[in-house]
VEXVO-842518 format. One record per residue: residue in one letter; x, y, z of N, C-alpha, C, O, CB in turn. Coordinates in steps of 0.2 Angstrom, whole numbers, plus 5000, padded with zeros to 4 digits. Glycine has a CB too. Layout:
aXYZXYZXYZXYZXYZ...
***
This chain:
x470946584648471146624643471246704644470846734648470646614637x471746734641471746794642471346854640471346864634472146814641x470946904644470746974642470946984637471547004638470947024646x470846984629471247014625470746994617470346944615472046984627x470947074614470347074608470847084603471347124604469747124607x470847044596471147064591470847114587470247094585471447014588x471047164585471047214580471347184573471847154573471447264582x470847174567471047174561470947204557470347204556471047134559x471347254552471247304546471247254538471647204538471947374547x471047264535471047224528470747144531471047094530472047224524x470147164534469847114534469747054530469946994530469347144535x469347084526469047044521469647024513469447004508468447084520x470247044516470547014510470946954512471046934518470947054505x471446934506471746874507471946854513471646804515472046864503x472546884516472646874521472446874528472546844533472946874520x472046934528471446954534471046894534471246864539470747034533x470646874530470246814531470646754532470346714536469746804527x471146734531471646694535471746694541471646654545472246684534x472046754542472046784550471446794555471546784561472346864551x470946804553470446804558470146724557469846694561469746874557x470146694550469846614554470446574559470246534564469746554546x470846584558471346554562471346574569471546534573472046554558x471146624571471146664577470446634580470446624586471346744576x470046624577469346594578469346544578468746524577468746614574x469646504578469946424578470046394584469946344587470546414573x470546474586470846454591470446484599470646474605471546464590x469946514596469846534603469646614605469246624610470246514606x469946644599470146714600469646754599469246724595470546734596x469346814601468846864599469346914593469946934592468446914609x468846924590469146944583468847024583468347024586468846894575x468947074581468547134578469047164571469547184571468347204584x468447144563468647154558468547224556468147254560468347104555x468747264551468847304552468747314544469247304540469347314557x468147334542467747324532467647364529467147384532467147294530x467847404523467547454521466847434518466647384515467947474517x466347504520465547514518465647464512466047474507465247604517x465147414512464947414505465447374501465247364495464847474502x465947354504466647324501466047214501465847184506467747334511x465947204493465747144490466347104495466047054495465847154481x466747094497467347044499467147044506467647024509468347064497x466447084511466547074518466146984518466346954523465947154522x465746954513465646894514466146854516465946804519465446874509x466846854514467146804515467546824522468046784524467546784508x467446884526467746874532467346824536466646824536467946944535x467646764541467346724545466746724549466746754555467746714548x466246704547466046684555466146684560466646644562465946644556x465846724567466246724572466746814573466746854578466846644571x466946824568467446894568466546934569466046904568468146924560x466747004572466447054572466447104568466947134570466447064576x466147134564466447164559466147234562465647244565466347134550x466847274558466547344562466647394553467247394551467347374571x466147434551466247474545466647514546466547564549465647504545x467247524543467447564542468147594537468047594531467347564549x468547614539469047654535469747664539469647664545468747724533x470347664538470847684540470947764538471447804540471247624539x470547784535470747854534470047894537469847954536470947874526x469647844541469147884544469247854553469347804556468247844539x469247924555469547924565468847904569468847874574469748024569x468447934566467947904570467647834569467247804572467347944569x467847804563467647714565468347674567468347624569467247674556x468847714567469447664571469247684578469347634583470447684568x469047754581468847754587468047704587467847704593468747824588x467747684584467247634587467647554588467547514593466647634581x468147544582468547494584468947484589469047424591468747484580x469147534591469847534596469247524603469447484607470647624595x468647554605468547544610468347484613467747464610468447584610x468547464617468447414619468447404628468747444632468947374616x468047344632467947354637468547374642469047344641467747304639x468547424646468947414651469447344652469247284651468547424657x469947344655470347294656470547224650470747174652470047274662x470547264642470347214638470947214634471047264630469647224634x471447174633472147204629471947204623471347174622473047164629x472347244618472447244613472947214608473447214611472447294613x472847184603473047164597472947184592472347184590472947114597x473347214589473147254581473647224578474147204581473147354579x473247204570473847174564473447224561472847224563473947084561x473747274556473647304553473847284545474347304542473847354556x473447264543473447224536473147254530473247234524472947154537x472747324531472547344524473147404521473547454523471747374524x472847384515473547434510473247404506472947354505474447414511x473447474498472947444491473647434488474147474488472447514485x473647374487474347324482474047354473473547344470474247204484x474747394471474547394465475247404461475647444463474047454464x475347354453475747354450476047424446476547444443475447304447x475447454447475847504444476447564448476547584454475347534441x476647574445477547614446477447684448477847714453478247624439x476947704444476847774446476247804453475747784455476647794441x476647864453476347884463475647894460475547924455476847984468x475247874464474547894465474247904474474247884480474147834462x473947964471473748014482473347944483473647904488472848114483x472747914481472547864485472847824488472647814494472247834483x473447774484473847714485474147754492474047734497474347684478x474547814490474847844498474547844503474747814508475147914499x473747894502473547874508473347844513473247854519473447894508x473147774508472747714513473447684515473547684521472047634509x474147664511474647634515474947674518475347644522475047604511x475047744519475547784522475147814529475147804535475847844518x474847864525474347894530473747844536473647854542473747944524x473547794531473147754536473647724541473447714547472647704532x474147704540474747684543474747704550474647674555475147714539x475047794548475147824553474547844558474647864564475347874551x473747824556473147844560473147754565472947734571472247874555x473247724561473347664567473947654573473847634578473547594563x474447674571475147694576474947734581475047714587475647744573x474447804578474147864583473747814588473747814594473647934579x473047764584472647734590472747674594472347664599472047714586x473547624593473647614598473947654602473947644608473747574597x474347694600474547734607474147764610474347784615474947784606x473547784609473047824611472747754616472747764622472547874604x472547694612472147684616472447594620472147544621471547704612x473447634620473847584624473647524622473347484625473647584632x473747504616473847414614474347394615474847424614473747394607x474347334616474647294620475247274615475847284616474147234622x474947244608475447254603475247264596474747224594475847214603x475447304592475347294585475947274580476547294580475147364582x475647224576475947194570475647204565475147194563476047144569x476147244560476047284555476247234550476647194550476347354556x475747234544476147184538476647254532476447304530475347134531x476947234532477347264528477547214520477147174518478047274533x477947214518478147204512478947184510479447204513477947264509x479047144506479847124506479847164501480347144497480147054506x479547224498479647264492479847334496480247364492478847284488x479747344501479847384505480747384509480947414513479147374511x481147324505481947294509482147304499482047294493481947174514x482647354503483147374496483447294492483747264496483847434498x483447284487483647214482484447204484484747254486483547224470x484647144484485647124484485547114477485247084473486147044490x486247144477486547114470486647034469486846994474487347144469x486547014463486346924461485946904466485646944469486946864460x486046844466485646794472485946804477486246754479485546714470x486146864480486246874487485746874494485546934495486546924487x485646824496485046804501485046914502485446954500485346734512x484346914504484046984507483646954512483246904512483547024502x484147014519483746984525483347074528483147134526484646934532x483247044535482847114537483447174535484047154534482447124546x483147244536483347304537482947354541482347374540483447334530x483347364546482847424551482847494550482747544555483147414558x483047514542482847574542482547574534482747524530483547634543x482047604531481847614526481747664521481447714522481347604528x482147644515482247714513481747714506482247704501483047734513x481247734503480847754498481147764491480947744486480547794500x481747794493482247794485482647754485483147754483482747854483x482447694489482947644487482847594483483247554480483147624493x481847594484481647524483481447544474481547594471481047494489x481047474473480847504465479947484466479647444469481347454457x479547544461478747514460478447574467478847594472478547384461x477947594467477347654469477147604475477247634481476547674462x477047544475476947524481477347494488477247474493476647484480x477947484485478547474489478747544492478947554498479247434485x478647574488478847654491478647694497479047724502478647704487x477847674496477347664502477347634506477047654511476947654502x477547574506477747544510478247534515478247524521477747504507x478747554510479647584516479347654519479647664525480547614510x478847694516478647764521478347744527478447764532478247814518x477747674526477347674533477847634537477847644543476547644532x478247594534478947554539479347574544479547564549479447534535x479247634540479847684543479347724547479647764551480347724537x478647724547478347754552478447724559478547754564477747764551x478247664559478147624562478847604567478847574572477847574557x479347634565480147614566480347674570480747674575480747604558x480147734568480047794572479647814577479947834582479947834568x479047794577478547794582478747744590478647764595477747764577x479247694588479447664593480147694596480447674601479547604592x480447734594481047794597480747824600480947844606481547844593x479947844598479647904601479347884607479447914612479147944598x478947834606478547814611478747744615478447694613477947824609x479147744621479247674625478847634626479047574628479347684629x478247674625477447644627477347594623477247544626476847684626x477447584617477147554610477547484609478147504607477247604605x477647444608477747374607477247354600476647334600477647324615x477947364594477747324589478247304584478847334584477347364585x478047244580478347214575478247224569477647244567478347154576x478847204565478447204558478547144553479047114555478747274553x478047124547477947074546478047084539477647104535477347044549x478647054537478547084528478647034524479147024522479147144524x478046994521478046924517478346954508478447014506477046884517x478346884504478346904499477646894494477046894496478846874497x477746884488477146894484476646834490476946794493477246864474x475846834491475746804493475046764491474546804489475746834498x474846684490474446654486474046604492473946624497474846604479x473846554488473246494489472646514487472446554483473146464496x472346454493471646444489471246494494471346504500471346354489x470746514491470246574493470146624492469646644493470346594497x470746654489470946704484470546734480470646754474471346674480x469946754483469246784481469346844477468946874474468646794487x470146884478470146954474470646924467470846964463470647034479x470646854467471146834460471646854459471646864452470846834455x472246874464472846914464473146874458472846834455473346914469x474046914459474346884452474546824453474846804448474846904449x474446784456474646684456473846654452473746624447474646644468x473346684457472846654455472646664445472446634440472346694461x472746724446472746744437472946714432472646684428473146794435x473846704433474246684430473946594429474046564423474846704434x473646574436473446484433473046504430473046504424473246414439x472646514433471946534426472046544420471646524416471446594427x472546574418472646604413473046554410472946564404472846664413x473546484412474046444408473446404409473146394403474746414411x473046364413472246334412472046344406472046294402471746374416x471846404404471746414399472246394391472046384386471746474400x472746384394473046394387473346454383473446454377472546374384x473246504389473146544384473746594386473746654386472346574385x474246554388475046584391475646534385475846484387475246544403x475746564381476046524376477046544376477446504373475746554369x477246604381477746624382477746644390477246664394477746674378x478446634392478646644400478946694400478846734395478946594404x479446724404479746764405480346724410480246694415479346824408x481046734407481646714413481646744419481546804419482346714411x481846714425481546754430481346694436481146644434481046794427x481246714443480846664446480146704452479946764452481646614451x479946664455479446664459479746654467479946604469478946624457x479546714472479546694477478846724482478646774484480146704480x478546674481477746654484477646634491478046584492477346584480x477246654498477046624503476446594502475946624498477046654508x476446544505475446514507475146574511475446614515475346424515x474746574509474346624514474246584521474346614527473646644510x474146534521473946494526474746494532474646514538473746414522x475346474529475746474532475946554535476246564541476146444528x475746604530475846684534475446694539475746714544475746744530x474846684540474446694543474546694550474546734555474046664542x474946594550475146574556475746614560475846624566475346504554x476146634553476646684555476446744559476646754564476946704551x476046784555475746834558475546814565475746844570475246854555x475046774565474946774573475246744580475146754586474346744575x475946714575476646704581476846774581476746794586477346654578x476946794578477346864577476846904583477146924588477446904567x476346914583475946934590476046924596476046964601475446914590x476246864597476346814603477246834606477446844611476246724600x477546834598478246804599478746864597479346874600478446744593x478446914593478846964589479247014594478947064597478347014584x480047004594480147074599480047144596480047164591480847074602x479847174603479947254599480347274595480947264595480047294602x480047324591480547354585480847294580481247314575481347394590x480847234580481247214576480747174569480247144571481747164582x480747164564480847134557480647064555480847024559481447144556x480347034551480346984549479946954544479346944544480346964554x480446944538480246914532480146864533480546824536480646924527x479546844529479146784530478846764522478246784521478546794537x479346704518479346684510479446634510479446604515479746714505x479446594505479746524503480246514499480646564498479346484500x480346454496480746444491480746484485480246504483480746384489x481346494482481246534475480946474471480946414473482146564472x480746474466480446434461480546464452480146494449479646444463x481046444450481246464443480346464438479946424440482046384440x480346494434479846524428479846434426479246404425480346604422x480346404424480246364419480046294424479946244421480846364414x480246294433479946234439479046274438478546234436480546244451x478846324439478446344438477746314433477146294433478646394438x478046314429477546284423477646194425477146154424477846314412x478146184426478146084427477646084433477346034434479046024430x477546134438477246114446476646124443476146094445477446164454x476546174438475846204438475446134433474946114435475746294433x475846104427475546044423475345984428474845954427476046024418x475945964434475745904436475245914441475145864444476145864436x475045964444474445984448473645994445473145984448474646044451x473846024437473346044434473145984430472545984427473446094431x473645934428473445894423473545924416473145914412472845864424x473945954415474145984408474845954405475245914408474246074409x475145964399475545964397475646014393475745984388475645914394x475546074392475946144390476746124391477146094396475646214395x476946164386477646164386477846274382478046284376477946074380x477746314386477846374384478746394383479246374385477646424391x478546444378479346454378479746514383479346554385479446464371x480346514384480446554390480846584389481446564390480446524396x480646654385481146724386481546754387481346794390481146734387x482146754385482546784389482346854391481846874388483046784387x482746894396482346954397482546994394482247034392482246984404x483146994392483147054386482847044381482747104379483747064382x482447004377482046994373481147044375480947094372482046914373x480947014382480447034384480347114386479847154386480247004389x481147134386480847224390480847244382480647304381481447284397x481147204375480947254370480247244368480047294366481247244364x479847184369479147184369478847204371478347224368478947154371x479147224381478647284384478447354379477947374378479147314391x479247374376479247444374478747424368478247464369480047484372x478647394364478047384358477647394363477547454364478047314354x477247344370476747354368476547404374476047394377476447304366x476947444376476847514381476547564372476047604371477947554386x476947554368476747614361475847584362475347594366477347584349x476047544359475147494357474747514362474147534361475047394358x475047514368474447544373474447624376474047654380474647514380x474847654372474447734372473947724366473347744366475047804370x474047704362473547704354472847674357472247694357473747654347x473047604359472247574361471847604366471147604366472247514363x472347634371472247654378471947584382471447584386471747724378x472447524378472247464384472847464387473347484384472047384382x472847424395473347404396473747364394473547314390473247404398x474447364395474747324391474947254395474947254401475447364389x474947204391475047124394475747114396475847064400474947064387x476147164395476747184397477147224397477447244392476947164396x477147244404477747294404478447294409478647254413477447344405x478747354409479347324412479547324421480047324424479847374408x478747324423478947334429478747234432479047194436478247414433x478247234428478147144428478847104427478947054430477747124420x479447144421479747094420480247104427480447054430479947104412x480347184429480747184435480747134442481147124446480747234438x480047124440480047054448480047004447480046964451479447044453x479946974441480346914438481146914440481546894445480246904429x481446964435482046954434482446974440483046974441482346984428x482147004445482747034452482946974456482846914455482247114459x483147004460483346964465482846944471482746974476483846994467x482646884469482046884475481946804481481546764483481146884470x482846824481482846764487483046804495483546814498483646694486x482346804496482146834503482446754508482346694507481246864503x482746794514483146764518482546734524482646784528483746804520x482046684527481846694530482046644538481846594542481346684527x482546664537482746614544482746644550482746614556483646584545x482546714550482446764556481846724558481846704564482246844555x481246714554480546714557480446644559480246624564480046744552x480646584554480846524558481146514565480646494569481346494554x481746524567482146544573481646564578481346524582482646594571x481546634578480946664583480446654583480146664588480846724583x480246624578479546654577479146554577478546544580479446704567x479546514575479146454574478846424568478546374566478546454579x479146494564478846514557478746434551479246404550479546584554x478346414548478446364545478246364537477746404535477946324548x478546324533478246324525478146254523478546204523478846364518x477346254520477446204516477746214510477746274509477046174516x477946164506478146144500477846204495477346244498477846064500x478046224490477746284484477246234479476746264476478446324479x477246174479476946134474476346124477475846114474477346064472x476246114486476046094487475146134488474646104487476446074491x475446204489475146264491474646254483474046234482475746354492x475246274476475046274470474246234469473746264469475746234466x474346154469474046114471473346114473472846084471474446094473x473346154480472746154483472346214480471746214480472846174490x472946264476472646344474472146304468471546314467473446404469x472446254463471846244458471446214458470946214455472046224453x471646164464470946124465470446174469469846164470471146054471x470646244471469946284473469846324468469146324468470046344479x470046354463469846364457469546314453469046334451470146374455x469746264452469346214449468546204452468046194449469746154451x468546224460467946214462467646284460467046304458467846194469x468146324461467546384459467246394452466746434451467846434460x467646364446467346364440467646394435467546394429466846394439x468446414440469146454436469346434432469646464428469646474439x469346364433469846344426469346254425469446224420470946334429
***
């Protein structure tokens, strides 16, 4: 086996802890990479080494980056704060932009072998209708829509720059779509959303569709894309689209339900939104709906993944199938 240690940032969430159990599976030496005190360091694996620290703190990525003489490097750089809301916030910039740019600086500083960065398919300006959306090798921030795609096309485009600059550096980038299954210990929006039709308590849909990866299947991607990814170059890694209204039949015959919601059109729902955006300055709650929710239903979200298949070895199972496994782990957990 080869000299060689992987580097992981966003340890302890959904897809870090895919990536480092799968890498410990196979053999691999891991160093996780946790924020102090972060409640979600339990569910990074057994086996990884976890190292305290911050992407916006230099002296614990320098405890992380150092490693024995003659030892290559692997960095996947996976943390970034994912957040629905539209508007710019300094924190959300600085762990996805800034922290960005201090992982770029420490493999170059401290010659990694390679880094794979996760990016985002929020971060790839939308085609008009259902025109497949494939990579783009330049990233532009006013192009895209929502506070975290924005950030996202800025650290992309660090990352796209930093290899004009430096010959030295060998990296890919990895931009999945929304991403789910079972394990889902921060209860993203897949996980929510079943819990919440579980419940009973989703009486209306929105027109519009889903495109969701397994986490399991990204993972795998991710750590081909290590092995396989050429320099400089892209790769969207999603599934099937899945219409709002296949959604609720995959979610009943996995869950054992019969719900039958009714399904929206979206001109209907963004007048909803605007009600209840009023309601939510008065209550000062958030609103159960607004119009940035309804924009990623209704856009265009048939991401093109035959780059990463092709190169990469890249694989999906089934969307029903992922679904499926998602509730039977909620179920064990007490979620629904």
């Amino acid at each position: 086996m080869k000299n060689r240690i992987y580097l992981l940032t966003g340890a302890a969430g959904l897809l870090g802890s895919n990536v480092s159990r799968q890498l410990i599976d196979q053999g691999e030496k891991v160093r996780a990479l946790v924020l102090k005190g972060d409640p979600a360091m339990k569910y990074v694996p057994k086996g990884a080494e976890i190292f305290k620290g911050d992407v916006l703190d230099i002296e614990s990525l320098e405890r992380l980056f150092n490693v024995p003489e003659g030892t290559d490097i692997i960095m996947i750089h996976s943390a970034s704060i994912v957040t629905l809301d539209p508007n710019p916030n300094p924190k959300v910039h600085a762990v996805n932009v800034d922290g960005t740019q201090n992982i770029i600086d420490m493999c170059i500083k401290h010659k990694a072998k390679k880094l794979v960065y996760i990016s985002s398919t929020g971060a790839i300006p939308e085609k008009p209708g259902n025109e497949p959306i494939k990579e783009v090798y330049t990233f532009d921030p006013d192009a895209v829509v929502g506070y975290y795609s924005v950030t996202k096309a800025e650290a992309t485009q660090l990352v796209i720059d930093a290899l004009k600059k430096y010959p030295e550096l060998d990296a890919s980038v990895v931009h999945p779509t929304g991403i789910c299954g079972p394990n889902d210990y921060a209860f993203g929006p897949v996980s929510s959303f079943l819990i919440q039709y579980a419940k009973g308590e989703m009486s209306t849909g929105i027109a519009g569709n889903f495109n969701s990866v397994d986490v399991r299947d990204l993972a795998e991607g991710v750590i081909a894309c290590c092995e396989k990814g050429r320099r400089g170059d892209c790769y969207i890694m999603g599934n099937s689209l899945v219409s709002m209204e296949d959604m609720f039949k995959i979610v009943n015959r996995a869950a054992g339900l019969n719900y039958k919601p009714k399904i929206l059109p979206v001109s209907v729902a963004k007048i909803l939104a605007k009600v209840m955006a009023v309601i939510s300055k008065i209550t000062r709650k958030p609103a159960m709906l607004t119009d940035f929710a309804i924009y990623n239903l209704a856009r265009n979200n048939n991401f093109c993944y035959d780059k990463a298949v092709k190169e990469l070895g890249y694989k999906v199972r089934p969307f029903e199938e992922t679904i499926t496994d998602e509730i039977k782990w909620l179920k064990a957990e007490g979620k629904i």
